[in-house]
C-alpha positions in Angstrom: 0.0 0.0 0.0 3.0 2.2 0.8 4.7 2.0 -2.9 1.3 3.0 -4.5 0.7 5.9 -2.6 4.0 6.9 -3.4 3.2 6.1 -7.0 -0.1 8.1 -6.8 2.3 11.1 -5.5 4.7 11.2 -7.4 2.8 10.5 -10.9 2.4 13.8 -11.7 6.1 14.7 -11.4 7.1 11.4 -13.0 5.1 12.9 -16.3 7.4 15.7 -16.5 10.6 13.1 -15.9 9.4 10.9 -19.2 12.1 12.5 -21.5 14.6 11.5 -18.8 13.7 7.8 -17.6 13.7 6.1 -21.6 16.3 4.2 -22.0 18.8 5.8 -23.3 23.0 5.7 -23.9 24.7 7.5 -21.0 24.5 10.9 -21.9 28.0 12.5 -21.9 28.9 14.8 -18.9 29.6 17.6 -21.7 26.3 16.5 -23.2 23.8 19.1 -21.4 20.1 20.1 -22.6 19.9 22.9 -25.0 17.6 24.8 -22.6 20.1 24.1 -19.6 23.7 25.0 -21.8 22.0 27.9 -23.2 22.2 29.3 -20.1 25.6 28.8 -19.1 27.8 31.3 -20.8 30.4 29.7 -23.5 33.9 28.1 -22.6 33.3 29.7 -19.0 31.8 27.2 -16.9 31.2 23.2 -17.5 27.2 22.8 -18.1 24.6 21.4 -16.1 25.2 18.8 -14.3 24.4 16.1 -11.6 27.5 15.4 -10.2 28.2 12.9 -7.1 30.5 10.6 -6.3 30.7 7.8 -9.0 31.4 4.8 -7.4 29.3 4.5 -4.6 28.2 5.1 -0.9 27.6 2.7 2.0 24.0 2.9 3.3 24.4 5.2 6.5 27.0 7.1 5.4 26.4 10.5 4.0 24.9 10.4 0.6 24.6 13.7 -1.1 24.7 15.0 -5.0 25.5 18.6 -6.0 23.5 20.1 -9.0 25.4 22.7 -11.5 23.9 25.5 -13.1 20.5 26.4 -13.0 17.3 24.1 -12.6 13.7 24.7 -13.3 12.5 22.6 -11.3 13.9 22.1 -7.1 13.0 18.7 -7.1 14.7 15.6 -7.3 14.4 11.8 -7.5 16.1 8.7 -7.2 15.6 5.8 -9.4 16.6 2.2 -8.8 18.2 0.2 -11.9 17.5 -3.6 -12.9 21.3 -5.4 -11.6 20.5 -7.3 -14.7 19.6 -4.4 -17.7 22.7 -3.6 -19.5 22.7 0.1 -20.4 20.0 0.8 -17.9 17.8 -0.9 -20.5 15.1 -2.3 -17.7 12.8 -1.8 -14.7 12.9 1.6 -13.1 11.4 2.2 -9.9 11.4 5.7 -7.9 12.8 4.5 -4.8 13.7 8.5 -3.2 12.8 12.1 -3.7 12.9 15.2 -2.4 13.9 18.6 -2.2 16.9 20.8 -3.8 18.8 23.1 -1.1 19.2 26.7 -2.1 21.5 28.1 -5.1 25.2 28.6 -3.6 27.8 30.4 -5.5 30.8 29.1 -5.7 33.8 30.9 -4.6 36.2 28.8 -7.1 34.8 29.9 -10.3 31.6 31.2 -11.4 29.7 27.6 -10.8 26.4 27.4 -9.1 25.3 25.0 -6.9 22.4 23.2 -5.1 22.5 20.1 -2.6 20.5 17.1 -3.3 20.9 15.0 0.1 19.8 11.7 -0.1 21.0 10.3 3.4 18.0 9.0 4.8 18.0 6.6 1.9 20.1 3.3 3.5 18.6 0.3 1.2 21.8 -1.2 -1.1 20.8 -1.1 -4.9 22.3 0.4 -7.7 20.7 3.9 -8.4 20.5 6.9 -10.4 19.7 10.5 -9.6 17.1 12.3 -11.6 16.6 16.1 -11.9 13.8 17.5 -14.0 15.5 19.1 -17.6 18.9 17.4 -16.6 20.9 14.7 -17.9 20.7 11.8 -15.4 23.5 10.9 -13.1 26.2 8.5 -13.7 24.8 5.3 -11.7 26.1 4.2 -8.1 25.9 1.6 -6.1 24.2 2.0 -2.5 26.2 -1.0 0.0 28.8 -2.0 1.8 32.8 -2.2 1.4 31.7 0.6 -1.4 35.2 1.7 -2.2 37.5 -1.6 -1.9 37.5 -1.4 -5.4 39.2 1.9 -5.4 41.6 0.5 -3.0 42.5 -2.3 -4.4 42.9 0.0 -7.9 44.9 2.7 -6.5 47.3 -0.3 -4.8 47.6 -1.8 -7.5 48.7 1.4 -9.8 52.0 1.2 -8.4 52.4 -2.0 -9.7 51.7 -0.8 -12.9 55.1 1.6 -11.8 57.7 -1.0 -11.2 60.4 -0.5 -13.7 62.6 -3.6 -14.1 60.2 -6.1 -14.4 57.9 -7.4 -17.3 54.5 -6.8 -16.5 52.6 -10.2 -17.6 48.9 -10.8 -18.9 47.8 -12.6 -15.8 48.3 -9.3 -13.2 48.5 -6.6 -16.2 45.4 -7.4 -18.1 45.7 -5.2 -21.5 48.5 -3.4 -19.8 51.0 -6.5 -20.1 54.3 -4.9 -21.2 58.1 -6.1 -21.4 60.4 -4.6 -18.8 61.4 -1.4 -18.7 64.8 0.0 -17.1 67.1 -2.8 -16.0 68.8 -0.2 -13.9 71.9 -2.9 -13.6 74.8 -0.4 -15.0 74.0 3.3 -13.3 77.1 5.8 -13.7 77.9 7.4 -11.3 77.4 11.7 -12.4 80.7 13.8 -11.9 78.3 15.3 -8.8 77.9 12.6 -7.2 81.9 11.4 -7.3 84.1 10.0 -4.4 87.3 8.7 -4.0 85.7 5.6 -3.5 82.8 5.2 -6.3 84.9 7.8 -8.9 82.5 9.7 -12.1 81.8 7.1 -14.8 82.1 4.3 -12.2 79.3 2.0 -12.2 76.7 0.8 -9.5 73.3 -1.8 -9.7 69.9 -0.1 -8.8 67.4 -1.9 -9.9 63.7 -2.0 -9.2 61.7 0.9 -7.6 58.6 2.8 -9.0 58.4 5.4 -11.9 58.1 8.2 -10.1 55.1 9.9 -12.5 54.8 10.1 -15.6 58.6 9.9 -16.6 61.0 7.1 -15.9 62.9 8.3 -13.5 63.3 7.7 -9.9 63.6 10.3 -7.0 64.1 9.3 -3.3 62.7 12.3 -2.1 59.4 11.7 -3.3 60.0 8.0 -2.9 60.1 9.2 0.7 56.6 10.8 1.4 55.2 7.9 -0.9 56.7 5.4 1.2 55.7 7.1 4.5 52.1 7.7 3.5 51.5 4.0 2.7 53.3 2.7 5.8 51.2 4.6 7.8 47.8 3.1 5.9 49.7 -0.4 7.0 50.0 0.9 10.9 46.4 2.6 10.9 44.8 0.0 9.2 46.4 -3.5 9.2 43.3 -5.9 9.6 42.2 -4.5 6.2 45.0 -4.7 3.9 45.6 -8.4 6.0 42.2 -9.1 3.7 42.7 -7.2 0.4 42.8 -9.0 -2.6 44.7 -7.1 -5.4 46.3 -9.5 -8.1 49.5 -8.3 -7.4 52.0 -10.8 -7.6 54.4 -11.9 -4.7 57.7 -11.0 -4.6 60.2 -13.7 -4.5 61.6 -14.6 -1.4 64.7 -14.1 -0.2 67.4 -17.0 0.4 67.3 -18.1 3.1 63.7 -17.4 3.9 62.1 -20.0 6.7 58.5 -19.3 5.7 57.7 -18.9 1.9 54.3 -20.0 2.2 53.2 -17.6 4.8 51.7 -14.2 3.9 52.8 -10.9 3.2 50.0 -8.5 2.1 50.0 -6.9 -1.2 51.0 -3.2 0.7 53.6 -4.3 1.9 54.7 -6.9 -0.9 54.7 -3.8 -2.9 56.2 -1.3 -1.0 58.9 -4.1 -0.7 59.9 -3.6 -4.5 60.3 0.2 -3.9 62.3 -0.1 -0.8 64.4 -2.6 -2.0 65.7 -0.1 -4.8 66.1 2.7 -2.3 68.6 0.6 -0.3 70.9 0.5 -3.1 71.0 4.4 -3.4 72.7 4.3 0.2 76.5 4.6 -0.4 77.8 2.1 2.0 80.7 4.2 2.3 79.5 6.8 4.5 75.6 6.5 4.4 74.5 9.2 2.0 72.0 8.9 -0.6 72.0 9.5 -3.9 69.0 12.3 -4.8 67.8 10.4 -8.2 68.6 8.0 -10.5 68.0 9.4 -13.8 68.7 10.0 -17.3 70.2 13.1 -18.0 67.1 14.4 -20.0 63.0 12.9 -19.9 62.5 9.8 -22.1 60.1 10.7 -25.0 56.7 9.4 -25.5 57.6 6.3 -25.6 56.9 2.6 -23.8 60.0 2.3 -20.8 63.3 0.2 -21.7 62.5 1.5 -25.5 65.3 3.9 -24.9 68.8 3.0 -24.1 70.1 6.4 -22.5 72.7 5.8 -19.6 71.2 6.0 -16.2 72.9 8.0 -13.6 72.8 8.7 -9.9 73.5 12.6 -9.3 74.6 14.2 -5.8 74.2 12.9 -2.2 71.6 15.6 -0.8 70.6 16.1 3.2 66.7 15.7 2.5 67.2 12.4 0.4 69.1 11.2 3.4 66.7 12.6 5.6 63.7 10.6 4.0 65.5 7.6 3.4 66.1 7.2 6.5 62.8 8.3 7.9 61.3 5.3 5.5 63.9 2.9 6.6 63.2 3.5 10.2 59.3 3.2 9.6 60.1 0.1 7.5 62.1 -1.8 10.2 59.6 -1.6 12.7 56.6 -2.9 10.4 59.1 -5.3 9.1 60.1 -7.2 12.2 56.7 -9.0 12.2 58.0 -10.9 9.1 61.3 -11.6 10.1 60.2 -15.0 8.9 59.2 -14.2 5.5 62.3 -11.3 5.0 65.0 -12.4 7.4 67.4 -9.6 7.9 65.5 -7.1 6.1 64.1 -5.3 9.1 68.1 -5.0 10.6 69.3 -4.0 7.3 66.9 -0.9 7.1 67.7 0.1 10.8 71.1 0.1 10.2 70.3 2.2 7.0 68.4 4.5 8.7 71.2 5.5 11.9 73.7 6.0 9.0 71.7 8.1 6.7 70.3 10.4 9.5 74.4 10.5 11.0 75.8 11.2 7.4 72.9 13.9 7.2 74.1 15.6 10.7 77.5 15.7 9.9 76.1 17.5 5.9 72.9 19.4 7.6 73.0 21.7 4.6 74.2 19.5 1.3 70.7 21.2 -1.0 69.9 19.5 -4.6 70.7 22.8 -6.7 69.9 21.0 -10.0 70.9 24.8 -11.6 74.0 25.3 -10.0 75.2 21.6 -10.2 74.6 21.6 -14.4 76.8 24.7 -14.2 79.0 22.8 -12.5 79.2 19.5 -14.2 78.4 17.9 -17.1 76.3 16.1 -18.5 74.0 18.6 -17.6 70.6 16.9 -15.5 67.0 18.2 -17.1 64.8 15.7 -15.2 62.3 16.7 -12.1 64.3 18.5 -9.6 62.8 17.7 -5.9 64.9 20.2 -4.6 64.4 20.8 -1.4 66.0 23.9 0.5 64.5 23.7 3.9 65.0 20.3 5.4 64.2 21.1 8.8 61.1 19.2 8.6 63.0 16.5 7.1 65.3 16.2 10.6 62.1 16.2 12.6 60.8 13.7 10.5 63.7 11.4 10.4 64.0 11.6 14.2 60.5 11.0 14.9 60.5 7.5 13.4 64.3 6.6 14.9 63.1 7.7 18.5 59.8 5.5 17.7 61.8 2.7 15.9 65.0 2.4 18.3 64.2 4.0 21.5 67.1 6.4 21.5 67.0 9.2 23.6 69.6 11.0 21.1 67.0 11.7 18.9 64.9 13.2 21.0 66.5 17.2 20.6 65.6 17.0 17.4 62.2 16.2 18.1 61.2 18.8 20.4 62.9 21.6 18.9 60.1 21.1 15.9 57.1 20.3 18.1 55.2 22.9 18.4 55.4 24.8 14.9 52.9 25.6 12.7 51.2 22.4 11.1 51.5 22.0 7.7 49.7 19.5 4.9 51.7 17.1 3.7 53.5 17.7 0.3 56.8 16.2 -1.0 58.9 19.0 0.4 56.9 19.6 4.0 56.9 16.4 5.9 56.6 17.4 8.6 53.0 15.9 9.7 54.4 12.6 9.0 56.3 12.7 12.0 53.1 14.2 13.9 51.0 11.3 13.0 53.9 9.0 13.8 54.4 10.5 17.6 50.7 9.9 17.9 49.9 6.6 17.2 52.8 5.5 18.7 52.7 7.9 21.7 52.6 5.4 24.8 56.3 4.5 23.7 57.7 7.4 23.8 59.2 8.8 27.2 57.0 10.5 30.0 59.0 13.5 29.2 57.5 14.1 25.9 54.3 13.3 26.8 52.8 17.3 27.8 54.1 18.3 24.2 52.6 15.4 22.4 49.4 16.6 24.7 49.9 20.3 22.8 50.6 18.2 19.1 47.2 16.2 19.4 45.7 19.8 20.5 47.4 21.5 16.5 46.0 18.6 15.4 42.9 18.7 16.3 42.3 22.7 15.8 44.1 22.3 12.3 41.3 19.7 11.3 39.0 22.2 13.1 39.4 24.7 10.7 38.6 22.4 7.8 35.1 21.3 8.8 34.6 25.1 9.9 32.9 26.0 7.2 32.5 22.8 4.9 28.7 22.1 4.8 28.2 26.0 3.7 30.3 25.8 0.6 29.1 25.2 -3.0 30.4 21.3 -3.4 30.0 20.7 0.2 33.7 19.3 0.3 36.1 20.3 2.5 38.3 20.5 -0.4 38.1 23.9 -1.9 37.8 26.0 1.1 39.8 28.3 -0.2 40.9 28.6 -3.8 44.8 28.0 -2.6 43.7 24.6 -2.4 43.8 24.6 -6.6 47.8 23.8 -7.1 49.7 21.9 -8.8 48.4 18.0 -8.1 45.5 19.7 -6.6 43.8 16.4 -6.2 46.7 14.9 -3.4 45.2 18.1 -1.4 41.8 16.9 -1.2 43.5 13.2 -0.3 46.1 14.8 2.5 42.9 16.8 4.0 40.9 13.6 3.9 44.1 12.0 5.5 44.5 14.6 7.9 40.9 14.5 8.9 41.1 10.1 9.6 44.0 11.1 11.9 42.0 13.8 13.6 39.4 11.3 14.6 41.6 8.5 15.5 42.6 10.9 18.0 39.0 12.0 18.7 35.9 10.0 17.2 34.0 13.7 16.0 31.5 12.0 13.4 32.4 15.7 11.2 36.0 14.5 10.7 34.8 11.0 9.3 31.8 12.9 7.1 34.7 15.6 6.4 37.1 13.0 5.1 34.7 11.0 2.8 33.3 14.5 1.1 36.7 14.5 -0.2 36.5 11.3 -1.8 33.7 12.1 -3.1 35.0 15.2 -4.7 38.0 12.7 -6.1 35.1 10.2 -7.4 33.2 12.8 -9.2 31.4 15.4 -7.3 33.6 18.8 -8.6 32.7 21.1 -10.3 34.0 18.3 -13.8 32.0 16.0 -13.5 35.0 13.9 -13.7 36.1 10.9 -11.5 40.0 11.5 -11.3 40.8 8.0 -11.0 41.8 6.4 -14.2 39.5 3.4 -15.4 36.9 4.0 -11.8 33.4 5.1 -12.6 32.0 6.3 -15.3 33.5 9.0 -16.9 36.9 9.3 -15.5 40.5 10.6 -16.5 40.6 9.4 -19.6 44.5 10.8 -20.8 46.9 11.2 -18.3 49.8 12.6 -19.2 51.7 9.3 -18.4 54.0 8.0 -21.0 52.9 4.4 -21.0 49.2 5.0 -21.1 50.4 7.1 -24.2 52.3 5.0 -25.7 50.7 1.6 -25.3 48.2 1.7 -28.1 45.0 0.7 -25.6 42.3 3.5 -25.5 41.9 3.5 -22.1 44.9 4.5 -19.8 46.7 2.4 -17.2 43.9 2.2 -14.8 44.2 3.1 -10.8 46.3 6.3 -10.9 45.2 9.8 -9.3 45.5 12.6 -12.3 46.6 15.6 -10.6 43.8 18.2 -10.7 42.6 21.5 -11.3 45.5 23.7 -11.7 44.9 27.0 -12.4 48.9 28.1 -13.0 48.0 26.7 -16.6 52.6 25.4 -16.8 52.0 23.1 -19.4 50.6 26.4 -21.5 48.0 24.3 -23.2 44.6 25.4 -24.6 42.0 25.0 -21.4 38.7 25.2 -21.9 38.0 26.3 -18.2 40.1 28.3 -16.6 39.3 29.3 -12.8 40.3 27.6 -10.0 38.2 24.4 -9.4 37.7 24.1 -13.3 41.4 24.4 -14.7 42.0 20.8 -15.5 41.9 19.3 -19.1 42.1 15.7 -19.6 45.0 15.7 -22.5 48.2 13.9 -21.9 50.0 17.2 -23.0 48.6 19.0 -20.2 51.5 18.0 -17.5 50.1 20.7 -15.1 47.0 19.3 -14.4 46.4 15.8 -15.9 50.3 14.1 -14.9 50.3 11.1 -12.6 52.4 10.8 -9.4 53.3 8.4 -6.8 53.0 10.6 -4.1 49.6 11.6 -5.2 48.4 8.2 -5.2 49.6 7.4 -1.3 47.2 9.4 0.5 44.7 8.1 -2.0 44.9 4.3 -1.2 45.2 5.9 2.8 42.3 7.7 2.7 40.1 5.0 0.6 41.1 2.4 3.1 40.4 4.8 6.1 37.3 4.6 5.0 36.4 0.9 4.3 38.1 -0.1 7.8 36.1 2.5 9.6 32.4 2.4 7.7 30.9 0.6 10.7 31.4 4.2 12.8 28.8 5.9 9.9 26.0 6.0 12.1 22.5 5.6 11.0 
């Protein structure tokens, strides 16, 4: 009796939905009504839209869909879809309707918005949103473990990185490839010359990720990569313990006294990234080598295609500061499979008290990649990572060796940097890495320390504060985009280091806002911005399509290599291509040319796969 009286209510409004409901090919998100684009004006905004998050929501979550532009009507609805009726060709049933939220400027661009909240909805289904003299939504799913796909995905993107090894049919799908850089013979660049490894001299460093979308490999930004997906592995263990990713196993080691046991696919692939930063220690005295490189960027070509020589350039303070800050995290999170990796966990402790003593005794060695190709020759083109305040990069460092080790020498060095401002994680400001670090791992630490870790969960707290301030009130309802400074250059790891940010505020203090705070931003990733555009390659519907990313360029398969994080609206415009849309939240284009907005990155990716898993291991703590 309940359905047809909501029949017999709705039937009138359902009428004026006809045009929208027959079953029809996914309209395109640049694909608006001619009454709704005509009043939009040209190349300044994206049209009409309903955008939400693509891939789905769990059932008590937050569920809420932002409409662009103007509407003429302030209703909406929400449709169920047949599982079995391919193209939404099928049953529909209204399921959910009610009422648009007032229009909200934007303050990124000159967007509109209006709030379509379907919360109270909980029954799993896969559903579309309806708005009268609108193309329909992209479909979702309602239900639970709603992003382990994503996780899974954005894992298994690094895989898709590895650089010395084929990638076969069985794990690669369509993006099976031969191996790329063998890495075996790396010269060793005049800046980078001892009296014991001399210029032109020759060491082995295989393995480790392409660092974006180039074929080279930096251990500064291997460092925040590495440090962001440790801490999903301490944060969340019991999930990744679970998660099945058709990655395969690295081999084991000689000597190994349990091959059969597990090692899950984090850490199995974080495994093939640290491995290769170990061999860009210099045994000799404990540096590290800043990059292993060519001299200038491959072209658009599939890796290994080119033969250039590889070299290691200069020893720099913040790649030993992050190596050793990675090796210290990995040693402790290691020991638990001594079994599996005998002597691995030793071997990176060891690494990590001689990279942070060789980086004491050279506190100010700075990657000048301008003044070293004055310098030397041949002159080095390829990305930079130069760092020129490592100060954070100390704290850091110490942070995990006093965690790791126990050592009380490392405590100066931590409390001369508690207590500064707080600042998002970025490759070159790692600073809350070692906050989150002294949290979770706070009852170790000395009695001493304890007031000022007190004072560092109280930053914390008022930091994440200040992003749910204001959130509900602004046009996407994200706290990404607060402020328009939030539109840089790989944009999109902002809105993953405040959803990361947020998951630490509330394991520190279960506020429902920073767990609602944290998954709006993964629903901006997934689709709802001011695009349209799920910014995960191959998730959702209509997603990142051509990342600037030389093997998704140069593979021949239409679609890209799927699981990677594009960067994001970039306003700065580097790459001087021809954007459509140009403000803030709107200056992205999806063309492999445009580096600025649309490159790949491992460190984008990390707090991605963090803040995706966050969410799956804590969706029992949505409350209904």
């Amino acid at each position: 009796m309940r359905k047809v009286l909501l029949v017999l209510l709705l039937l009138p409004n359902l009428l004026l939905l006809l045009p929208n409901l027959l079953p029809a090919q996914t309209p395109s998100p640049a694909a608006a009504s001619p009454a709704a684009a005509s009043t939009a004006p040209p190349a300044a905004v994206p049209p009409p839209a309903i955008v939400l998050n693509q891939l789905g929501f769990y059932p008590n979550a937050p569920k809420q869909a932002i409409i662009t532009g103007l509407t003429l009507k302030d209703v909406f609805y929400l449709i169920s879809i047949a599982d079995n009726a391919p193209s939404w060709q099928g049953r529909v049933d209204t399921v959910f309707f009610g009422h648009l939220g007032p229009v909200t400027p934007s303050g990124n661009s000159s967007v509109t918005t209006r709030l379509a909240d379907f919360s109270a909805f909980h029954r799993p289904g896969i559903y579309r949103l309806v708005v009268p003299n609108l193309p329909n939504s992209y479909p979702f799913t309602i239900g639970a473990n709603a992003f382990s796909p994503l996780v899974a995905a954005a894992l298994k993107g690094y895989y898709y990185q590895r650089s010395d090894i084929a990638l076969t049919p069985g794990y690669a799908g369509a993006w099976a490839r031969p191996a790329g850089h063998p890495d075996t013979v790396v010269l060793i660049h005049p800046s980078a010359a001892s009296a014991q490894r001399p210029a032109g001299s020759h060491i082995s460093s295989p393995g480790g990720w392409y660092d974006a979308g180039d074929y080279n490999k930096y251990i500064v930004n291997s460092g925040i990569t590495m440090g962001t997906l440790f801490d999903a592995w301490e944060d969340f263990p019991h999930l990744f313990d679970t998660l099945r990713t058709n990655i395969p196993a690295l081999p084991m080691p000689p000597g190994a006294r349990d091959r059969a046991s597990h090692v899950p696919s984090l850490l199995n692939e974080a495994l093939y990234n640290l491995r290769w930063m170990l061999t860009m220690q210099d045994p000799n005295d404990g540096g590290v080598y800043h990059k292993c490189t060519n001299a200038v960027f491959d072209g658009m070509v599939m890796p290994g295609v080119t033969k250039a020589p590889r070299y290691v350039v200069q020893k720099s303070t913040a790649a030993a500061l992050d190596f050793a800050a990675v090796t210290a995290q990995a040693a402790r999170i290691l020991q638990k499979f001594n079994r599996q990796l005998p002597g691995l966990a030793d071997s990176c402790r060891r690494a990590a008290i001689a990279a942070f003593a060789w980086a004491r005794q050279n506190p100010d060695i700075l990657y000048d990649q301008e003044a070293m190709n004055k310098a030397f020759t041949p002159a080095v083109t390829t990305g930079a990572y130069g760092d020129r305040h490592p100060e954070d990069e100390f704290f850091w460092a110490a942070a995990e060796l006093l965690i790791t080790t126990a050592d009380t020498q490392y405590l100066p060095t931590v409390r001369q940097q508690l207590g500064i401002p707080l600042t998002l994680p970025a490759w070159a400001h790692v600073g809350m890495m070692g906050d989150y670090s002294l949290l979770r791992h706070r009852k170790s630490l000395p009695q001493t320390l304890q007031p000022a870790l007190d004072a560092l969960k109280q930053q914390l707290l008022t930091m994440a504060d200040g992003y749910i301030k204001n959130w509900p009130t602004t046009a996407f309802h994200t706290v990404m985009g607060h402020t328009p400074n939030d539109f840089i250059w790989g944009s999109n790891s902002v809105a993953a280091n405040q959803g990361m940010l947020l998951i630490n505020a509330w394991l520190q203090k279960q506020d429902p806002l920073y767990l609602a705070g944290a998954l709006a931003n993964l629903d901006y990733l997934l689709g709802r911005n001011a695009l349209n555009i799920c910014f995960v390659t191959g998730m959702g519907t209509s997603s990142t399509g051509h990342p600037h990313h030389r093997p998704s360029i140069a593979d021949g398969i239409d679609a890209p290599v799927p699981g990677l994080l594009a960067g994001g609206p970039n306003p700065g415009r580097q790459d001087h291509q021809n954007y459509l849309y140009t403000e803030p939240e709107t200056a992205y284009l999806d063309q492999n040319a445009a580096y600025a907005s649309n490159e790949i990155a491992i460190n984008w990716n990390a707090p991605l796969v963090y803040l995706a898993a966050a969410l799956e291991a804590l969706q029992s703590n949505f409350a209904k």
